[in-house]
Backbone and ligand atoms as CSV (ligand in chain L), in Angstrom:
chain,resi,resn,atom,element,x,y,z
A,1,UNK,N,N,-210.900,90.198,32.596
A,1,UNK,CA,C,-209.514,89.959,33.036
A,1,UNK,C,C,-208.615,89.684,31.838
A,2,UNK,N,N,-209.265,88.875,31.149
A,2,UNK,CA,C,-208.093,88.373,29.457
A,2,UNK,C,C,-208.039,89.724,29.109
A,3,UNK,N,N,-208.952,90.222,28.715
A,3,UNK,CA,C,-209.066,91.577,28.203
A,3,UNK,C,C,-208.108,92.714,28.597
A,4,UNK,N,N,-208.246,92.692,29.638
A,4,UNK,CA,C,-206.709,93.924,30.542
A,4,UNK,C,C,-205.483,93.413,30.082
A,5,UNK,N,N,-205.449,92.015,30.339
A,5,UNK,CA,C,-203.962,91.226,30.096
A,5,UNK,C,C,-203.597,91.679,28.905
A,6,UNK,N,N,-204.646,91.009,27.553
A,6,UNK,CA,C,-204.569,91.309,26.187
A,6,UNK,C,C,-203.829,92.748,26.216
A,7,UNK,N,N,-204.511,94.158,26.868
A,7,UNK,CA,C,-204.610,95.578,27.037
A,7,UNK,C,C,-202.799,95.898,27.169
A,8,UNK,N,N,-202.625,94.895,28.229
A,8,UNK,CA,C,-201.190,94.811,29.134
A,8,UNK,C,C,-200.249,94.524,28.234
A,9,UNK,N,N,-200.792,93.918,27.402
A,9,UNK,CA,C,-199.138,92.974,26.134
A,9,UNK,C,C,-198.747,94.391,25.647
A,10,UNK,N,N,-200.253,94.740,24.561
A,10,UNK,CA,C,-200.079,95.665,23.765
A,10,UNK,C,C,-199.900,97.062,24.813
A,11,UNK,N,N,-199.924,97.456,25.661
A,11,UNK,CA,C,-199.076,98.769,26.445
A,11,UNK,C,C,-197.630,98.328,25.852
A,12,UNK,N,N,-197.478,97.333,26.686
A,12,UNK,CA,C,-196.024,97.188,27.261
A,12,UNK,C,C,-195.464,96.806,25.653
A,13,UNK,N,N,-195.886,96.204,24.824
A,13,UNK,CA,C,-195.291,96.485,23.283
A,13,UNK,C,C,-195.092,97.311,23.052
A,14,UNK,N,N,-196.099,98.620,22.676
A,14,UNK,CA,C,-195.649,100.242,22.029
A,14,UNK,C,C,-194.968,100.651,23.319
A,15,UNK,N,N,-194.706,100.419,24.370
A,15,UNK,CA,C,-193.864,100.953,25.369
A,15,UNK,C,C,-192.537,100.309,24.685
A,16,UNK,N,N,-192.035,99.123,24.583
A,16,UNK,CA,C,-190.992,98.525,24.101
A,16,UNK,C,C,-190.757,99.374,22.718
A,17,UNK,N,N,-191.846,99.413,22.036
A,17,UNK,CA,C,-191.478,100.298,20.544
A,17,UNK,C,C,-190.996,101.294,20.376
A,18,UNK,N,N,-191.412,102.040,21.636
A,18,UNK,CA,C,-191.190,103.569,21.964
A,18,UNK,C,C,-189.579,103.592,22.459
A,19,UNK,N,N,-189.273,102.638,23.650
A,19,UNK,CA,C,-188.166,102.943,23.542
A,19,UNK,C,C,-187.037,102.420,22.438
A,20,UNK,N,N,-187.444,101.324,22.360
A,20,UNK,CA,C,-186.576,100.814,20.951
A,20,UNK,C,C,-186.375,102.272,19.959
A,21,UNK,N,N,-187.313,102.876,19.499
A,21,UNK,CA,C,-187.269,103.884,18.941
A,21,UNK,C,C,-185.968,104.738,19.514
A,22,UNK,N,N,-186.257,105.184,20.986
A,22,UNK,CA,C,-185.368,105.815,21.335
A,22,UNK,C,C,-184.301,105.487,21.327
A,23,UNK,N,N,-183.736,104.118,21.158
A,23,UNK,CA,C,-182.418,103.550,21.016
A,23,UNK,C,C,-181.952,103.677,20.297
A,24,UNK,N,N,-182.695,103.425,19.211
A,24,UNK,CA,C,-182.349,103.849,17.804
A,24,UNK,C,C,-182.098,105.400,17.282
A,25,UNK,N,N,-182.994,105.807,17.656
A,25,UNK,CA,C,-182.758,107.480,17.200
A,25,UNK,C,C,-181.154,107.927,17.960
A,26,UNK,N,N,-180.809,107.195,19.168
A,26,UNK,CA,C,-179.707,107.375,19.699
A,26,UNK,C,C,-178.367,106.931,19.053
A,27,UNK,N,N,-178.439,105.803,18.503
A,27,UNK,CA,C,-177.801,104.949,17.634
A,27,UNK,C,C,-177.619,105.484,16.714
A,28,UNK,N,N,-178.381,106.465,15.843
A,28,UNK,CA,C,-178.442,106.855,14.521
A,28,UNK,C,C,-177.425,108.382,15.082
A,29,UNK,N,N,-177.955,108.983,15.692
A,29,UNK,CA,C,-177.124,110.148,16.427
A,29,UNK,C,C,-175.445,109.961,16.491
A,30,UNK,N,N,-175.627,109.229,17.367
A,30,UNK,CA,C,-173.939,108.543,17.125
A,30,UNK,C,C,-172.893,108.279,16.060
A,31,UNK,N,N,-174.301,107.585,15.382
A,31,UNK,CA,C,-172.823,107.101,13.961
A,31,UNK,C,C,-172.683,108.330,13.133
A,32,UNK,N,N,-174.039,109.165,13.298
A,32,UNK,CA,C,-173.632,110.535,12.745
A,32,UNK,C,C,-172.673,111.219,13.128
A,33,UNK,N,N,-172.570,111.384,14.103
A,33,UNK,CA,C,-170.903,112.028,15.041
A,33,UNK,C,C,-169.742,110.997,14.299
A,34,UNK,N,N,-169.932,109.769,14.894
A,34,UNK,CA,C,-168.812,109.082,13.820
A,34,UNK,C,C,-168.474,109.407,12.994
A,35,UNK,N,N,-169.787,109.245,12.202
A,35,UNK,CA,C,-169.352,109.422,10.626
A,35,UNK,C,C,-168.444,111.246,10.327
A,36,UNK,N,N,-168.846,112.279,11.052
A,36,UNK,CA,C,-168.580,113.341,11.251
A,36,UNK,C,C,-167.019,113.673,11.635
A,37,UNK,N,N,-166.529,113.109,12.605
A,37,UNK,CA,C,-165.561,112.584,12.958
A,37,UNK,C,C,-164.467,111.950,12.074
A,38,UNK,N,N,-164.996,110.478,11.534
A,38,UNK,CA,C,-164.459,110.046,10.269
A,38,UNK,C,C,-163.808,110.994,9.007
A,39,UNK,N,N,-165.154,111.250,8.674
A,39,UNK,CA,C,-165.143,112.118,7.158
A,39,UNK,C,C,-164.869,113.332,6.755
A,40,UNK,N,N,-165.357,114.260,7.953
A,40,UNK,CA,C,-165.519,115.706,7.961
A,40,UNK,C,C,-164.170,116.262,8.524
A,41,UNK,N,N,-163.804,115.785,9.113
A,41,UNK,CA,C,-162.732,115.934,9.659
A,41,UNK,C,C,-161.252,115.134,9.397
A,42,UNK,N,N,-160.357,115.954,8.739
A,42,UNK,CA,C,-159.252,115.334,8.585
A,42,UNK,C,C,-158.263,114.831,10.313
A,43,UNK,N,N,-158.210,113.714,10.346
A,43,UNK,CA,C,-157.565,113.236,11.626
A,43,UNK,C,C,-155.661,112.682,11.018
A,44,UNK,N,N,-155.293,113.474,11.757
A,44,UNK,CA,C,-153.867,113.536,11.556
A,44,UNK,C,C,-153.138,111.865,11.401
A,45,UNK,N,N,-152.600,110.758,10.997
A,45,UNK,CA,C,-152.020,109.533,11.644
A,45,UNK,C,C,-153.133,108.625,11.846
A,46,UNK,N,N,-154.435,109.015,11.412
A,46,UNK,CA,C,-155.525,108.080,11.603
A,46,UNK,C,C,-154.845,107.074,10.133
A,47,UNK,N,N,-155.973,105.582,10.629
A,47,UNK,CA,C,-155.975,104.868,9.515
A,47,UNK,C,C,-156.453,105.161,8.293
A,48,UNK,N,N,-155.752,105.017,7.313
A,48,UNK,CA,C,-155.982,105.735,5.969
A,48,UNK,C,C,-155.603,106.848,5.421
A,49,UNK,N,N,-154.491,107.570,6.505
A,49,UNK,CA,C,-154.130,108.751,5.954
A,49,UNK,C,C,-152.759,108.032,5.563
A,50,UNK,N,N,-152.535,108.279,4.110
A,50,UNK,CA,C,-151.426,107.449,3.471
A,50,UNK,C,C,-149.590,108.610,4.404
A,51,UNK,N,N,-149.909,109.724,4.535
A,51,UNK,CA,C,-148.473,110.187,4.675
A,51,UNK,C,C,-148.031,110.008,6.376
A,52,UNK,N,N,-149.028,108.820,7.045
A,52,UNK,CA,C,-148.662,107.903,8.036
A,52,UNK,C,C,-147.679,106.951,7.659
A,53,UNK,N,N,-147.664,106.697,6.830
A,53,UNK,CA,C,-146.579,105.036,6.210
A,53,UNK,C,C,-145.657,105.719,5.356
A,54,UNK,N,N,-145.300,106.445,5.280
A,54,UNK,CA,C,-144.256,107.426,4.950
A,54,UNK,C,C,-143.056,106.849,5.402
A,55,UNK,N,N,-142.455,106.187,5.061
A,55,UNK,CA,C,-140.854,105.682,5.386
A,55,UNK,C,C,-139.313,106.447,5.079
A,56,UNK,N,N,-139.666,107.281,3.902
A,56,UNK,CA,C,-138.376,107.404,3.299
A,56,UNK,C,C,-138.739,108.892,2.746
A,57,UNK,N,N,-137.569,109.545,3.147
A,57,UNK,CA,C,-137.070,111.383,2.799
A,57,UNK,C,C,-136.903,111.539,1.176
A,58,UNK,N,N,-137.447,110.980,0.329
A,58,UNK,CA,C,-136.812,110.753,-1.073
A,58,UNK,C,C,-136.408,112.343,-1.679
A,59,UNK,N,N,-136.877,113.171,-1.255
A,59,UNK,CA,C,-136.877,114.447,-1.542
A,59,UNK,C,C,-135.307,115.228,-0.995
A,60,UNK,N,N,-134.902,114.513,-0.225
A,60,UNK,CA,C,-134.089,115.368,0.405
A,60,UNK,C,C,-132.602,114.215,0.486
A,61,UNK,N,N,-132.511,112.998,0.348
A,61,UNK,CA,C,-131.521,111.715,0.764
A,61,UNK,C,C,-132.251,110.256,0.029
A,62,UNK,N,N,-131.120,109.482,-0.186
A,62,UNK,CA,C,-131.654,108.006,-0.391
A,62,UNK,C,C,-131.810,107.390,0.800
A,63,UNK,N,N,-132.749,106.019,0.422
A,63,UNK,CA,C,-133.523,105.328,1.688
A,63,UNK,C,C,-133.100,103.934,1.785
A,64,UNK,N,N,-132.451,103.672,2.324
A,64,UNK,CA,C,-132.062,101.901,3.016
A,64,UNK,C,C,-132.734,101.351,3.689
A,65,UNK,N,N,-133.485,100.038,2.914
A,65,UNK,CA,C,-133.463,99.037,4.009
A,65,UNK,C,C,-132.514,97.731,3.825
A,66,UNK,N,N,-132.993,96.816,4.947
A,66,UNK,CA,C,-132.514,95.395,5.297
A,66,UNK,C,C,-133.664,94.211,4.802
A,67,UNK,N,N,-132.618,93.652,3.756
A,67,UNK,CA,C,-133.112,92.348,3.111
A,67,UNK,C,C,-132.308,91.183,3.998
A,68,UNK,N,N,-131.942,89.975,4.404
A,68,UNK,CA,C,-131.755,89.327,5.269
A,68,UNK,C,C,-130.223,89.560,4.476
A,69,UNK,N,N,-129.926,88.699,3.277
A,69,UNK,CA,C,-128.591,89.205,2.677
A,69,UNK,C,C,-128.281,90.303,2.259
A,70,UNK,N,N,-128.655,91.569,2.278
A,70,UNK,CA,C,-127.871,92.692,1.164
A,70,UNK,C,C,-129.131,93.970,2.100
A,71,UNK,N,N,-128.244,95.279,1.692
A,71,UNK,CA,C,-128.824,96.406,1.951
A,71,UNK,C,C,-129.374,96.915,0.759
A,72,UNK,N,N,-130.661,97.309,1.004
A,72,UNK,CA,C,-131.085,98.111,-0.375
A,72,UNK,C,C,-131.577,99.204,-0.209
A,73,UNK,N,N,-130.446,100.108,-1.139
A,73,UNK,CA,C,-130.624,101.483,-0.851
A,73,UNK,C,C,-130.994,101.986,-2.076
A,74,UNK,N,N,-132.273,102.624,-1.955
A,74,UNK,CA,C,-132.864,103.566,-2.959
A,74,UNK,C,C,-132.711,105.232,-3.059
A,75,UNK,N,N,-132.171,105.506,-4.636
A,75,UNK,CA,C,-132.458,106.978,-4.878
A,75,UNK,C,C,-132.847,107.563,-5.801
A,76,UNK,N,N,-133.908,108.606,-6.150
A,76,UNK,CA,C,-134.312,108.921,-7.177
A,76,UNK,C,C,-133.820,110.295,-7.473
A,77,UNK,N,N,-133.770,110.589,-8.767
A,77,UNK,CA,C,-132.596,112.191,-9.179
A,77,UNK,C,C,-133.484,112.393,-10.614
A,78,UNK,N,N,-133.234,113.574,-10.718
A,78,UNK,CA,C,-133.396,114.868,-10.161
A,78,UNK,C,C,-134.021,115.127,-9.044
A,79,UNK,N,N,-133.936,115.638,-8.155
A,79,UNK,CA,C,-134.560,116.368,-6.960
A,79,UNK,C,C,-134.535,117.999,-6.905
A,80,UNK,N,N,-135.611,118.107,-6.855
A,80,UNK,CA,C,-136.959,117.581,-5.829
A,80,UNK,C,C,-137.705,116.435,-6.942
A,81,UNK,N,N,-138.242,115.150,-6.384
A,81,UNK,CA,C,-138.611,114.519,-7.396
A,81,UNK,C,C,-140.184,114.434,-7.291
A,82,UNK,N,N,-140.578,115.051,-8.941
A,82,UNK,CA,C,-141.785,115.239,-9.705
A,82,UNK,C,C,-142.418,114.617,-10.234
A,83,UNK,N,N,-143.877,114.365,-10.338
A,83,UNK,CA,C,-144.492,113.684,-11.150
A,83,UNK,C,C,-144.523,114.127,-12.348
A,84,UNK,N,N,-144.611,113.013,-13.342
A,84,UNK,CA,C,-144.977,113.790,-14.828
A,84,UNK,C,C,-143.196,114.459,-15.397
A,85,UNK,N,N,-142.394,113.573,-14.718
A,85,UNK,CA,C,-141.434,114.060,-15.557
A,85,UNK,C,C,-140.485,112.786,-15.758
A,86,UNK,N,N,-139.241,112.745,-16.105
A,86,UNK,CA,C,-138.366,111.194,-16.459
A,86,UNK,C,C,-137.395,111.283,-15.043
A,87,UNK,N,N,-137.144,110.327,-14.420
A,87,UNK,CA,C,-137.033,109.988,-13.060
A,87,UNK,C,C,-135.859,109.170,-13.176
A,88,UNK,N,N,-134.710,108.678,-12.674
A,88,UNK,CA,C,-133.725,108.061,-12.437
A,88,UNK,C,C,-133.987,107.286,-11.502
A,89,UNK,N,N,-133.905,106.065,-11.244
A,89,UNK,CA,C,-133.994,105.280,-10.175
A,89,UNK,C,C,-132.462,104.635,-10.315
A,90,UNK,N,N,-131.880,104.567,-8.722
A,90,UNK,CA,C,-131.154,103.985,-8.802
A,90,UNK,C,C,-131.137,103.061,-7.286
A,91,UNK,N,N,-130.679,102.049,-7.446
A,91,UNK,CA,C,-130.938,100.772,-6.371
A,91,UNK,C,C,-129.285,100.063,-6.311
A,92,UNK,N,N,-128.812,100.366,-5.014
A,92,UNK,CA,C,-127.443,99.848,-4.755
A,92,UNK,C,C,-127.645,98.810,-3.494
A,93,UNK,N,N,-127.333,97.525,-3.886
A,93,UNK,CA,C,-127.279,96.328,-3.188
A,93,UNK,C,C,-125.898,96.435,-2.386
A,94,UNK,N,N,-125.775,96.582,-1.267
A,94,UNK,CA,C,-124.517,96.223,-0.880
A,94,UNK,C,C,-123.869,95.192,0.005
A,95,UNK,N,N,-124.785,94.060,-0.594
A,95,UNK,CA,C,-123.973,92.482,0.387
A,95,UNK,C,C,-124.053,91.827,-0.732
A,96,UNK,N,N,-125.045,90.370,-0.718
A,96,UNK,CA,C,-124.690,89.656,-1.722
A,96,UNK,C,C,-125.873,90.127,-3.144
A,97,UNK,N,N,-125.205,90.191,-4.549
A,97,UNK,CA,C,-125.719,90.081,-5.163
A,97,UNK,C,C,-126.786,88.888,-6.081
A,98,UNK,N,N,-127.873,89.498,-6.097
A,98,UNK,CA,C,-128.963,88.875,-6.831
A,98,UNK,C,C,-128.704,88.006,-8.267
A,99,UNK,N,N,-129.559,86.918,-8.606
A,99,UNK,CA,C,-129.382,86.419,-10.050
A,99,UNK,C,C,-129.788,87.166,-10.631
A,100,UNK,N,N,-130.683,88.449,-10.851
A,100,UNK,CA,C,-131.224,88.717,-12.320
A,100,UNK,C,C,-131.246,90.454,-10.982
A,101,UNK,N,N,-131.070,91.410,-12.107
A,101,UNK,CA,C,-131.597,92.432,-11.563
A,101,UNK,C,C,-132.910,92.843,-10.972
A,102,UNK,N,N,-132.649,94.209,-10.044
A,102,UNK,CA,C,-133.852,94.080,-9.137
A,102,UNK,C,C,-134.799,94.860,-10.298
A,103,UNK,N,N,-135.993,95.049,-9.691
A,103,UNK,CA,C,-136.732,95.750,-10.692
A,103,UNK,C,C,-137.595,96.774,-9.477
A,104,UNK,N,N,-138.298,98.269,-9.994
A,104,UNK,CA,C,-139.022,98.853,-9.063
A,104,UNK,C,C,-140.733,98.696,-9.826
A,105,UNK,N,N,-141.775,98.495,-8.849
A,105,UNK,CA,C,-142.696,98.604,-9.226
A,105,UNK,C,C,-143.590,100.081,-8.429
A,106,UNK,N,N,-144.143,101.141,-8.970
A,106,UNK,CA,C,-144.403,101.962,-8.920
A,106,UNK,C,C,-146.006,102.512,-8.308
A,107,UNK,N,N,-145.833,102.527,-7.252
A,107,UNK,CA,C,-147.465,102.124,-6.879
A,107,UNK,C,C,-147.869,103.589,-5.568
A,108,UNK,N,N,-149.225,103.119,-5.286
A,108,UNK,CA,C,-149.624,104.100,-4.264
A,108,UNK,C,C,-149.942,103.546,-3.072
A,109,UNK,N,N,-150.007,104.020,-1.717
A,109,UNK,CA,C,-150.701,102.212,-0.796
A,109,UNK,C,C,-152.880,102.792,-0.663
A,110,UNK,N,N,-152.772,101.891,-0.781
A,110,UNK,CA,C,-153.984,101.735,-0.308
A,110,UNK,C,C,-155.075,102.174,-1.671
A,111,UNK,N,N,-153.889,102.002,-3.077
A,111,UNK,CA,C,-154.959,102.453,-4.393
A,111,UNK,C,C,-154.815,101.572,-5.245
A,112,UNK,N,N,-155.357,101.115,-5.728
A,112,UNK,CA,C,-154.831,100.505,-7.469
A,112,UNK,C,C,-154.578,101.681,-8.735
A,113,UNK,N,N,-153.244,102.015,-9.414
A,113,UNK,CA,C,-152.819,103.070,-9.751
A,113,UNK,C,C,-152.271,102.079,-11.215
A,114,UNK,N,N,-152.712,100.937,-11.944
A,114,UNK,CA,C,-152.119,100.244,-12.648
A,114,UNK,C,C,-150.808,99.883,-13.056
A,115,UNK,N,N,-150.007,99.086,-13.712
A,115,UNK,CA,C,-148.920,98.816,-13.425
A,115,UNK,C,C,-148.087,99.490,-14.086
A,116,UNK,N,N,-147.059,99.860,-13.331
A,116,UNK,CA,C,-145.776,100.922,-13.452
A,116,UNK,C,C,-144.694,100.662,-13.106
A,117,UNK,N,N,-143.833,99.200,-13.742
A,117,UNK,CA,C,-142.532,98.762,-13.125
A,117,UNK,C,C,-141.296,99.316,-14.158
A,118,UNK,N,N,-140.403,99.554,-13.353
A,118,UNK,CA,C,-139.116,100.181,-13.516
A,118,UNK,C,C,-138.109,99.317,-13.999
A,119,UNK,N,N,-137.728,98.642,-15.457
A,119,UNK,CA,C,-136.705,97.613,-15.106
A,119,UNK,C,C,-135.427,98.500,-14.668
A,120,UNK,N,N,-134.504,97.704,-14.357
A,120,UNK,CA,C,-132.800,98.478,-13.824
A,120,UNK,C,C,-131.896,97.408,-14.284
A,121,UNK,N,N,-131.042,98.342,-14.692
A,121,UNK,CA,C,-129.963,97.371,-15.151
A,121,UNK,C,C,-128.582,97.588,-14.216
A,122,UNK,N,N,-127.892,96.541,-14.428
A,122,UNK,CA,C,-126.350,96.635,-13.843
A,122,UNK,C,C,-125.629,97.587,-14.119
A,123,UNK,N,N,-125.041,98.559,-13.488
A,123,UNK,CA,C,-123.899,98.684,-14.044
A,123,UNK,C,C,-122.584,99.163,-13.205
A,124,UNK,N,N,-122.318,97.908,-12.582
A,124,UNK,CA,C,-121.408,97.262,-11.540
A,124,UNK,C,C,-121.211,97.674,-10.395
A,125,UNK,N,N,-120.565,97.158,-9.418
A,125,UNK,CA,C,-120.925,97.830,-7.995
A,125,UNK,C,C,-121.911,97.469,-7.456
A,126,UNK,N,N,-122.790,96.494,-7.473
A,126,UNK,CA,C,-123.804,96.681,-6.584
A,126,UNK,C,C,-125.294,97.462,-7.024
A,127,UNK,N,N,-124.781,98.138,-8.331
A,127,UNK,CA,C,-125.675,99.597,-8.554
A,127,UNK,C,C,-126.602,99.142,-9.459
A,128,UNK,N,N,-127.746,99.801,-9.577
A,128,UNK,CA,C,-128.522,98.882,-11.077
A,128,UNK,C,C,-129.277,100.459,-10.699
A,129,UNK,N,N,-129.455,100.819,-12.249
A,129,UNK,CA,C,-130.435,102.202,-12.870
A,129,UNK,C,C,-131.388,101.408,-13.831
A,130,UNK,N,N,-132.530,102.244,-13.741
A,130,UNK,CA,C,-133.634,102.710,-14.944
A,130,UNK,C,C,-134.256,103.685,-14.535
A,131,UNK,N,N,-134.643,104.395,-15.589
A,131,UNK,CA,C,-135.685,105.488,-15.456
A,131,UNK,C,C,-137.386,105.268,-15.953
A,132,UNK,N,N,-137.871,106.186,-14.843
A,132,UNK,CA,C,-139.296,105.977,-15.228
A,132,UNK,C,C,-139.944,107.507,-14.777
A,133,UNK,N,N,-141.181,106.850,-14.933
A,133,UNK,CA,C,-142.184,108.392,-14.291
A,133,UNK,C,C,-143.286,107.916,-13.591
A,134,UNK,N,N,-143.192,108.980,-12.427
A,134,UNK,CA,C,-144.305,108.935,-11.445
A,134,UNK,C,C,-145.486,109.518,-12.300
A,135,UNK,N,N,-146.737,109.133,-12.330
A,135,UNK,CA,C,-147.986,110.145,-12.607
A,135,UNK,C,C,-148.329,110.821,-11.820
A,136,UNK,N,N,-149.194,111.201,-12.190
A,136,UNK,CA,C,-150.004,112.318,-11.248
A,136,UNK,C,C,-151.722,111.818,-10.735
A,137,UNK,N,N,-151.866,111.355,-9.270
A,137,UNK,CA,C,-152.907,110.557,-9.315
A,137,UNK,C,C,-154.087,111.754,-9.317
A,138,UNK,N,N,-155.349,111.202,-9.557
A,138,UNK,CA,C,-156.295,112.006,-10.047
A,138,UNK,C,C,-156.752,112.184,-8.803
A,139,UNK,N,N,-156.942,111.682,-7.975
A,139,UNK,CA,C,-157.211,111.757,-6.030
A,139,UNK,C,C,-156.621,112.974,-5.514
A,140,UNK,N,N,-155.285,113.569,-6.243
A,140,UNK,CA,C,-154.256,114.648,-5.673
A,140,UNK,C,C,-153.877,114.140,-4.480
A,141,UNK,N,N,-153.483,113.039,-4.520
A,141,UNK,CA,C,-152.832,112.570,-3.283
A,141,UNK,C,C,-151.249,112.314,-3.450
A,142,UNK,N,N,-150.585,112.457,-2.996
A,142,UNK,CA,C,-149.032,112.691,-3.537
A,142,UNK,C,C,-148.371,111.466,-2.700
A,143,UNK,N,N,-148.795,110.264,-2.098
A,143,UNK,CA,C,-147.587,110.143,-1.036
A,143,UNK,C,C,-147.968,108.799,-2.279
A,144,UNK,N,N,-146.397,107.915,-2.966
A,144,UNK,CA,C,-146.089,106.914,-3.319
A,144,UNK,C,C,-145.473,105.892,-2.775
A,145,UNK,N,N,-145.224,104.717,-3.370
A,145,UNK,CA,C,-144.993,103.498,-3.039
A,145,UNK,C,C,-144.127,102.801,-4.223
A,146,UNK,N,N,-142.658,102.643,-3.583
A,146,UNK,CA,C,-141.389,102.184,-4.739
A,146,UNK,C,C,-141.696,100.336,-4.109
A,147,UNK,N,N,-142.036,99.616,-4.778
A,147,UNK,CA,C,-141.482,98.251,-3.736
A,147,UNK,C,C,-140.768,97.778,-5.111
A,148,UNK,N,N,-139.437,97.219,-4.119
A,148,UNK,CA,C,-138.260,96.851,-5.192
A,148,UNK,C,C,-138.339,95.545,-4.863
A,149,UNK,N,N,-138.202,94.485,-5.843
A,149,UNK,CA,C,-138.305,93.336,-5.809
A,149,UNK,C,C,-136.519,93.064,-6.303
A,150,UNK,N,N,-135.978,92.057,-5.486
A,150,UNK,CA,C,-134.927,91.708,-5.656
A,150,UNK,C,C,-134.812,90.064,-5.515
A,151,UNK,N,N,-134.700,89.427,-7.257
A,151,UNK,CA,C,-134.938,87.783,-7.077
A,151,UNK,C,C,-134.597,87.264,-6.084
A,152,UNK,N,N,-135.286,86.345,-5.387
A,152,UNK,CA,C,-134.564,85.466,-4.875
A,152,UNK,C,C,-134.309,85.897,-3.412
A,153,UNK,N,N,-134.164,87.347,-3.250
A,153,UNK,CA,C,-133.716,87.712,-2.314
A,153,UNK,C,C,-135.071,88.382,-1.494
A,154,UNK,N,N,-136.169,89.055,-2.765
A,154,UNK,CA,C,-137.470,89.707,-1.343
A,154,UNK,C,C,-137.497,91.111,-1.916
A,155,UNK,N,N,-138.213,91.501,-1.123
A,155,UNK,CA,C,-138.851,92.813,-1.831
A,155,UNK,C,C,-138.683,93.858,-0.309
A,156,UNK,N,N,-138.424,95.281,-0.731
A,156,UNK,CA,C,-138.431,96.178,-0.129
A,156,UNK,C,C,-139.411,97.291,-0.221
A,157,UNK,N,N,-140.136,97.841,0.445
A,157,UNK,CA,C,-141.024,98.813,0.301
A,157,UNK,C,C,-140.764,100.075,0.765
A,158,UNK,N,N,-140.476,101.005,0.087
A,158,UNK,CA,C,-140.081,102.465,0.339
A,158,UNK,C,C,-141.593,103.396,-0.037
A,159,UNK,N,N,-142.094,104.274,1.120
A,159,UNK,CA,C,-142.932,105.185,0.442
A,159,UNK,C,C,-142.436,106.555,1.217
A,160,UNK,N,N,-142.853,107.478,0.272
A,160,UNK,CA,C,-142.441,108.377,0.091
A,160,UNK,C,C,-143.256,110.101,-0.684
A,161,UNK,N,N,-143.176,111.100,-0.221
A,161,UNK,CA,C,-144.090,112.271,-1.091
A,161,UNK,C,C,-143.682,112.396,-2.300
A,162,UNK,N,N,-144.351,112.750,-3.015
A,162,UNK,CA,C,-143.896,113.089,-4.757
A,162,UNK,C,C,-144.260,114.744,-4.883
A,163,UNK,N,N,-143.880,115.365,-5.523
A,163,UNK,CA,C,-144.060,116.586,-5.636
A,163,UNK,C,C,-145.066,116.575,-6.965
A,164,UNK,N,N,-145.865,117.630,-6.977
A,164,UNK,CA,C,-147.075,117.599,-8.312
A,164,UNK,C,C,-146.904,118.879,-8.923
L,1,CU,CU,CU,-153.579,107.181,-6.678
């Protein structure tokens, strides 16, 4: 009688093993489709496709937003605007002005692309210029990230396509 019982554990174990197995082999199936899904396939507006957060036409018009005091409107010239060439930035505040000029820092979302800030200077009106240059990221991914920091006042984030 112990003996059958003993017999009984170990069935019903490699029975448990067996299907565990099958759970698993099912499990593994799946994340393969996932992963297939994920990777293999470009998904339009999924998370991580950067030209989802796309805010601003820089190619074609300048881009405004709302800081609690002042509008900040960004434009970059020559257009169509290129990587790898000298870039105009220009940033027009139009409520209250800042203590120290704004500055642009030059970035990508979701990369570390090292630091690339734009100082700008006054030159009255509201208006503050500097020039800089976009690179060319080695990813070939084109969509950038202007965030303008304005003392005191907050930072604005404009992204936008770059042409290569
Ligand atoms: Cu990049």
């Amino acid at each position: 009688m112990l003996t059958s019982g003993v017999k009984k554990v170990i069935h019903q174990g490699r029975m448990a093993f067996l299907q565990g197995g099958g759970v698993s082999r099912m499990l593994f199936i799946g994340m393969f489709l996932l992963f297939m899904v994920t990777h293999g396939v470009p998904v339009q507006g999924a998370e991580g496709d950067p030209s989802a957060l796309v805010n601003c036409d820089i190619q074609h018009t300048s881009c405004t937003q709302e800081l609690s005091d002042t509008q900040v409107i960004l434009d970059i010239s020559p257009k169509p605007v290129k990587a790898m060439s000298d870039l105009k930035f220009r940033i027009i505040l139009t409520g209250k002005q800042p203590v120290a000029p704004p500055y642009i820092d030059l970035g990508m979302p979701g990369m570390k692309m090292g630091p690339n800030r734009v100082p700008l200077k006054s030159v009255g009106n509201g208006v503050h210029e500097g020039t800089g240059i976009i690179v060319r990221c080695p990813s070939g991914k084109k969509v950038w990230k202007a965030m303008v920091t304005v003392p005191n006042m907050g930072t604005a984030e404009f992204i936008f396509d770059v042409i290569y």
